[in-house]
C-alpha positions as CSV (number, residue, x, y, z in Angstrom):
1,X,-67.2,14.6,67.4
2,X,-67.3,14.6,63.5
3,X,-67.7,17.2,62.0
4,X,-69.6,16.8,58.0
5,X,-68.8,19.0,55.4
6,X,-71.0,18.9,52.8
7,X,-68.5,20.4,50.2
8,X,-67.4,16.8,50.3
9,X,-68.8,15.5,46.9
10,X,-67.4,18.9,45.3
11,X,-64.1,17.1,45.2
12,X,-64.8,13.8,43.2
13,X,-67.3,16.1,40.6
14,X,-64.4,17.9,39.9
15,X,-62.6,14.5,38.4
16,X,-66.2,13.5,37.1
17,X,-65.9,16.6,34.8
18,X,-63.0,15.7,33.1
19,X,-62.1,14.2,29.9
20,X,-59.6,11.6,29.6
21,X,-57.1,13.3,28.0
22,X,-57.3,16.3,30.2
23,X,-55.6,14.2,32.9
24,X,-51.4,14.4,31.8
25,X,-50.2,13.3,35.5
26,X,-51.8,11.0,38.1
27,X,-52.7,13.1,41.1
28,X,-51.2,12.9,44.6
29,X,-53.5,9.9,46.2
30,X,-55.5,11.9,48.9
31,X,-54.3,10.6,52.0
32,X,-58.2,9.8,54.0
33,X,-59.6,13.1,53.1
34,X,-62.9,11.6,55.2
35,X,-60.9,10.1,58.1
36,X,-62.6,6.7,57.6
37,X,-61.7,3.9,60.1
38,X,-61.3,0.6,57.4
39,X,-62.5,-2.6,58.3
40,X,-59.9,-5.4,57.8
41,X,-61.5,-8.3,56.0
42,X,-60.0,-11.1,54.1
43,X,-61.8,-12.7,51.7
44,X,-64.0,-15.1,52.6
45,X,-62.5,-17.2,49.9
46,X,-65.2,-20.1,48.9
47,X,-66.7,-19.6,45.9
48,X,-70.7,-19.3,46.5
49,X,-72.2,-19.5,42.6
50,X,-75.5,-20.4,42.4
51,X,-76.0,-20.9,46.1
52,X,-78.4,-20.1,47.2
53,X,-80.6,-22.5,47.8
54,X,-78.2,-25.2,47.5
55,X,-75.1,-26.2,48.0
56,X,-72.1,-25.3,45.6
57,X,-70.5,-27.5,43.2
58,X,-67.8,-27.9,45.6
59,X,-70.2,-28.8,48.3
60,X,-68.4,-27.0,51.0
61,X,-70.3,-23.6,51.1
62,X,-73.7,-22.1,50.7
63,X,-74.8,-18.5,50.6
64,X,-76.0,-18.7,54.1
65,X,-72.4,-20.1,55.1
66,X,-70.6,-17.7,53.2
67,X,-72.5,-14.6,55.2
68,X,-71.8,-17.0,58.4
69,X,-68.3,-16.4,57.9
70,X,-68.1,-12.9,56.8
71,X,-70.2,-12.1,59.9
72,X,-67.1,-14.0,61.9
73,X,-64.8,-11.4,61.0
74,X,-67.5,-8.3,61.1
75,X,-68.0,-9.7,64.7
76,X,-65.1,-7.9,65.8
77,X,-66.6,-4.3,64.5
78,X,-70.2,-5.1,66.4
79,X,-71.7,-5.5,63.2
80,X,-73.4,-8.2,61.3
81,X,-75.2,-8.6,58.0
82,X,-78.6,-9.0,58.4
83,X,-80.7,-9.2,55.0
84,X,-80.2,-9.3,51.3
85,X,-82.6,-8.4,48.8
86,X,-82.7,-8.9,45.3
87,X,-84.6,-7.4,42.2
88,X,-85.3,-9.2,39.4
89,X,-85.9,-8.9,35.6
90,X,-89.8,-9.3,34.9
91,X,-89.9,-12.1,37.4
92,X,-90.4,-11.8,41.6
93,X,-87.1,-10.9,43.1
94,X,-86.1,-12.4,46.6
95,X,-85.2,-11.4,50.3
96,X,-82.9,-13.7,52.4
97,X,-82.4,-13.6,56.2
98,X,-79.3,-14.8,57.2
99,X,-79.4,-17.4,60.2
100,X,-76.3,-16.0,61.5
101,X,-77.8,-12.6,62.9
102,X,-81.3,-15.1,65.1
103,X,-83.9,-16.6,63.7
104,X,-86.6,-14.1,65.0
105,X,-86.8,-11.7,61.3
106,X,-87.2,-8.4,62.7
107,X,-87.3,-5.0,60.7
108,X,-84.3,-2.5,60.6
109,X,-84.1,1.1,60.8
110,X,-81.2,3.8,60.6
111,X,-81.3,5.7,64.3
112,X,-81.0,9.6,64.5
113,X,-78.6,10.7,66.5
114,X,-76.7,7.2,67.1
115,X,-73.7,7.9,68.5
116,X,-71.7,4.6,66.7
117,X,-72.5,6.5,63.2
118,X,-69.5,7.9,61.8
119,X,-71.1,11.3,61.7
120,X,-73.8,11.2,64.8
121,X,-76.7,13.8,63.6
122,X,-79.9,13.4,62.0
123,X,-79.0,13.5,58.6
124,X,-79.5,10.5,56.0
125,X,-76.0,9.7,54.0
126,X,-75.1,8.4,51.0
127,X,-72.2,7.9,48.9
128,X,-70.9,6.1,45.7
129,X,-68.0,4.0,44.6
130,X,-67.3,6.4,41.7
131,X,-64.5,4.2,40.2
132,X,-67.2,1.5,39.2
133,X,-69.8,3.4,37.3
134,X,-71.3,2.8,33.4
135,X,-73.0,-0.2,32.5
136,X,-72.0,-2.7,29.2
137,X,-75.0,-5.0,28.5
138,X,-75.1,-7.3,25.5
139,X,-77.4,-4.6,23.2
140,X,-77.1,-1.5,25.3
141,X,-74.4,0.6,27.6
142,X,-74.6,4.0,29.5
143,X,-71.4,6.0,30.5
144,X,-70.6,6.4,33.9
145,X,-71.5,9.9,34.0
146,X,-74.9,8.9,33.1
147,X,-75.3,6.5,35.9
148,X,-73.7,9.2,38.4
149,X,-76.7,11.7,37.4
150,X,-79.3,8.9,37.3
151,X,-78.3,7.8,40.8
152,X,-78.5,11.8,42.3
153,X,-81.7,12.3,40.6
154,X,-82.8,8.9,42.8
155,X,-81.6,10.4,45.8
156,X,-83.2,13.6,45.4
157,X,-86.6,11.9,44.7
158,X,-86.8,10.0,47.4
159,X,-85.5,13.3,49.1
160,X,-88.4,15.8,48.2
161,X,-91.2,13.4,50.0
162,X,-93.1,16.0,51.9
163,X,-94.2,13.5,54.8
164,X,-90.3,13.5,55.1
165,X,-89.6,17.4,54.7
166,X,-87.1,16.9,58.2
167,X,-85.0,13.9,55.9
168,X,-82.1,15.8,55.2
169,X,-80.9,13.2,52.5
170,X,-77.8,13.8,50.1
171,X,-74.8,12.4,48.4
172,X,-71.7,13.4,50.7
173,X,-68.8,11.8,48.6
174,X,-67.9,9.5,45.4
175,X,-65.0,8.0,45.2
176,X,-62.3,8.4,42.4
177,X,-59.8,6.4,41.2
178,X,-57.2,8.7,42.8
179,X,-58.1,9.0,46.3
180,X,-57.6,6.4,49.0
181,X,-60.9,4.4,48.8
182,X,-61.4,3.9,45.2
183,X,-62.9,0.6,44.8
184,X,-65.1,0.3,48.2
185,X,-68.2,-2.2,48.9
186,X,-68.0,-4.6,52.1
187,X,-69.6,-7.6,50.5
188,X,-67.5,-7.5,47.0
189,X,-64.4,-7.8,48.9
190,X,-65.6,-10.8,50.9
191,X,-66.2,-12.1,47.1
192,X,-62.6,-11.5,46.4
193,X,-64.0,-9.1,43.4
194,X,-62.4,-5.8,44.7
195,X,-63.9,-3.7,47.2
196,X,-63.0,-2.7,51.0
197,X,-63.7,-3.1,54.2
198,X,-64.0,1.5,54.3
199,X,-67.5,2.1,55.7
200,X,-69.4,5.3,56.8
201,X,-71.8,3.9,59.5
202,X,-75.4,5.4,59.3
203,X,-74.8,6.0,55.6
204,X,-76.2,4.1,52.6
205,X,-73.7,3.1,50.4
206,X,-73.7,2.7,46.1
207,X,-70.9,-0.2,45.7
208,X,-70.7,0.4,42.0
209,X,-71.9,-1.9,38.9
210,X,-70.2,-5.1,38.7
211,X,-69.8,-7.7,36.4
212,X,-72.3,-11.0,35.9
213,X,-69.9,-12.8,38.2
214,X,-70.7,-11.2,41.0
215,X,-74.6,-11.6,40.9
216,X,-74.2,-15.2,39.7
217,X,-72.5,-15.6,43.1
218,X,-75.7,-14.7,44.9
219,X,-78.4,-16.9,43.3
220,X,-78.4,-19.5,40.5
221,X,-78.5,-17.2,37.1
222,X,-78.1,-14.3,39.0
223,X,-75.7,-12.6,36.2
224,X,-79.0,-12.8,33.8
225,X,-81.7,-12.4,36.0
226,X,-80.8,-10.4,39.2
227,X,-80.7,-6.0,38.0
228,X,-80.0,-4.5,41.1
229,X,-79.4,-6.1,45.2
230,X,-79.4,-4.2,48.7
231,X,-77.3,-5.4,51.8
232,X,-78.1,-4.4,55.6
233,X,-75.6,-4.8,58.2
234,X,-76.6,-3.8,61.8
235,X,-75.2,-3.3,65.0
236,X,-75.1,-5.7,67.7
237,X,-73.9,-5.0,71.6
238,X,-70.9,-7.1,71.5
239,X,-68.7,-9.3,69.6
240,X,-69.0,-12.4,71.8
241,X,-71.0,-15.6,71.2
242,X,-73.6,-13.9,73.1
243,X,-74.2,-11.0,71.4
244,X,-77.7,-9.7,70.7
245,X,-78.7,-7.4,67.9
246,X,-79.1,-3.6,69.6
247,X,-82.4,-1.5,69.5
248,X,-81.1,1.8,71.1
249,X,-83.7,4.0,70.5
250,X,-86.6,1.5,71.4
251,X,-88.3,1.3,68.5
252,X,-88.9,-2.1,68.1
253,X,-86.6,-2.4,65.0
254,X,-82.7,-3.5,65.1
255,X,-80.5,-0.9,64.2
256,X,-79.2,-0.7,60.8
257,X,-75.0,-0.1,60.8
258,X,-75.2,0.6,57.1
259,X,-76.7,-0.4,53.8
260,X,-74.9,-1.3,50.7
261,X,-76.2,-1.1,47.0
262,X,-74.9,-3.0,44.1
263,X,-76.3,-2.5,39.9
264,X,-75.6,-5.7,37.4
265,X,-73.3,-3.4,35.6
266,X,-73.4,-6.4,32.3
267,X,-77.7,-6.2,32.0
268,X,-79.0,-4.0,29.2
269,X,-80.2,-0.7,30.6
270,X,-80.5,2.9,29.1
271,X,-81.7,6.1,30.2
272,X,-85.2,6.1,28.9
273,X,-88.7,6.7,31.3
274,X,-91.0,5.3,29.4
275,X,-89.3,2.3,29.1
276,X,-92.3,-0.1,28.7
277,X,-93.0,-4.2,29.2
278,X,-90.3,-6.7,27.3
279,X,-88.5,-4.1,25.6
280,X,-84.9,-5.6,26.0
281,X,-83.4,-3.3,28.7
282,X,-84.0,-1.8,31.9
283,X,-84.7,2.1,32.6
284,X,-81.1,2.6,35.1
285,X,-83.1,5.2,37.2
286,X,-86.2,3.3,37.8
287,X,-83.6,0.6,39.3
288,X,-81.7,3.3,41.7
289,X,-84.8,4.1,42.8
290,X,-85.9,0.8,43.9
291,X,-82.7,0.1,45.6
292,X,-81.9,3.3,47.7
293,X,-85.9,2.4,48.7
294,X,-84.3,-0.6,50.0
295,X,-81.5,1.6,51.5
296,X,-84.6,3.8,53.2
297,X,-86.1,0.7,55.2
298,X,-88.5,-0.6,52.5
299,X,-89.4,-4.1,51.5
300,X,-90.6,-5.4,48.4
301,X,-94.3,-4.8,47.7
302,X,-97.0,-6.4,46.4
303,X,-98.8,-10.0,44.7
304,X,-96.9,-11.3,41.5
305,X,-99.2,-12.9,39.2
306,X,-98.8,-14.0,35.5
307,X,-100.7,-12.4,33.0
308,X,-102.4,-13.3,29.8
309,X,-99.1,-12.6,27.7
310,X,-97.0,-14.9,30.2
311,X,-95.2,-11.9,31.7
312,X,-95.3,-11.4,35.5
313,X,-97.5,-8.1,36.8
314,X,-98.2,-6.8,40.3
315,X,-100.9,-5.7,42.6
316,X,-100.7,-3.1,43.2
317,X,-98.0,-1.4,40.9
318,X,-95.1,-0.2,43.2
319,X,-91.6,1.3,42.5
320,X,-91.1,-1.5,45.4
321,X,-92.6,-4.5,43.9
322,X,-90.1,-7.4,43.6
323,X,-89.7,-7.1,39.9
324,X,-89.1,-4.7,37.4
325,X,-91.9,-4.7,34.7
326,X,-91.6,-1.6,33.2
327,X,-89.7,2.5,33.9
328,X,-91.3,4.4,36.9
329,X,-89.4,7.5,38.3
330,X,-92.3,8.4,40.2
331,X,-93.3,7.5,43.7
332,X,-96.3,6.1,43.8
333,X,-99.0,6.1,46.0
334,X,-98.2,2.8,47.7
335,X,-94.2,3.7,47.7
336,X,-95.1,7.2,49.6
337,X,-97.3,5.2,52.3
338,X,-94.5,3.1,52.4
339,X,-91.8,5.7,53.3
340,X,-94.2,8.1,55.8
341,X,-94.4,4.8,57.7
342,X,-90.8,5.0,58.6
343,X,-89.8,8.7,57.8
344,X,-92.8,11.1,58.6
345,X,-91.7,12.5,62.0
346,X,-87.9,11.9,61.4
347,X,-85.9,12.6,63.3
348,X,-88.0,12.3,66.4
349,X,-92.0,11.8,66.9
């Protein structure tokens, strides 16, 4: 068995607090200071822009058949993605199912204790891709230490929950240009836009802030209209034809293998919580917030309807409505029923 060491993440915030021109030598590349198993994927090579509903210029692959193929080679690892979900600039973001994992839409949960995680236990994982951090919109950027600190405030919201008070949720490694991960994020690298196949099952992973490209690969103007999207992969019993998705601890709910994050790295955001309707940009944390809620079994919440000034609202306002209309780092009332419903009695009833 594992053992985790939570000291982990001391080791990248040491490179974090450097300057640039503190650094006069490259480092000895750590050789798997985790003892992560990587995943051997090749890109799945077709390109997939504005796809998602349709087919591509080329006419040969949609976003459904691009996860189709990805899952072909996840097959071999008993894992499959399962659901992608989207959040979208004052407009109502979107969740896809992918055909390949059944047709019968099912929710997913992380399972305490699963043996198949990479460090069986109880507690809830995360880590970052620290080599892909900062944002550059059009009007406004943030440095990548200010993303880093928005994204462990996030965790440590969702964290302090008190029907949760048994989630022991934390940050247990970021990546740095010199150790042997670096660039990691499943689904970039079937996009052939860096990433790896380096995984921490039962963890919830931050694949960095990309470029426009990469969001315009997932839905037609996604580089302009998509802030923020959340992956699930989950296990399945086999890598056969036949295989089913797995439910080990009976709940009803397939079990989730991991969870990936990516941020539109190119959209306009700042560090600002009382960010307010239309102002140009998006508040960063707000974002992180609604995404690792994705990463912590929540949907979207919530009725979209236009208002008077032709901008889309919600009822009720929720961190985990489909859209982003405006900075809230708090959980609201709606968000905390949300999360008891999955995490009040963690680990076990």
């Amino acid at each position: 068995m594992k053992t985790l060491v939570k000291c982990l993440f001391v080791i990248p915030l040491f490179f974090l607090a450097c300057h640039e021109n503190e650094i006069t030598s490259t480092p000895e590349q750590e050789k798997n200071p985790l003892g992560l198993e990587e995943m051997k994927l090749e890109p799945v090579g077709a390109s997939v822009k504005n796809s998602l509903f349709s087919k591509t210029s080329d006419k040969k692959s949609s976003i459904q058949d691009f996860a189709a193929a990805l899952n072909e080679q996840l097959s071999e690892y008993n894992i499959q993605l399962a659901k992608m979900e989207l959040l979208e600039y004052e407009g109502a973001g979107i969740t896809v199912n992918f055909r390949a994992v059944g047709n019968k839409q099912l929710g997913a949960d992380f399972v305490p204790d699963d043996p198949r995680n990479f460090f069986p236990g109880t507690d809830q994982l995360f880590w970052t891709d620290g080599t892909e951090q900062g944002t550059v919109g059009s009007e406004y950027s943030m440095t990548p230490e200010e993303t880093l600190i928005a994204t462990n405030s996030a965790i440590n919201t969702w964290g302090s929950i008190n029907c949760s008070e048994d989630l022991n949720f934390y940050n247990v490694y970021t990546t740095t240009p010199y150790d042997i991960y670096r660039d990691v994020g499943v689904f970039q690298r079937a996009l052939n836009m860096g990433g790896a196949g380096w995984r921490i099952t039962g963890s919830i992973l931050h694949g960095g802030n990309l470029p426009a490209a990469f969001f315009e690969a997932l839905r037609e103007d996604g580089g302009t209209r998509t802030l923020g999207v959340t992956f699930t992969y989950i296990w399945f019993d086999g890598p056969g034809p036949d295989r089913e998705p797995t439910d080990i601890d009976q709940n009803g709910k397939r079990d989730v293998a991991f969870r990936e994050i990516y941020i539109n790295g190119s959209r306009n955001f700042k560090d600002d919580p009382n960010d307010v309707t239309n102002n140009g940009y998006a508040d960063y944390e707000t974002v992180m917030l609604h995404e690792i809620g994705h990463g912590l079994s929540q949907g979207h919440f919530g009725k979209a309807f236009e208002g008077k000034n032709g901008k889309t609202h919600y009822a009720p306002f929720a961190l985990m409505n489909a859209g982003y209309s405006k900075a809230q780092r708090e959980i609201t009332a709606t968000d905390n029923a949300g999360h008891c419903s999955i995490w009040d009695g963690w680990p076990y009833e």
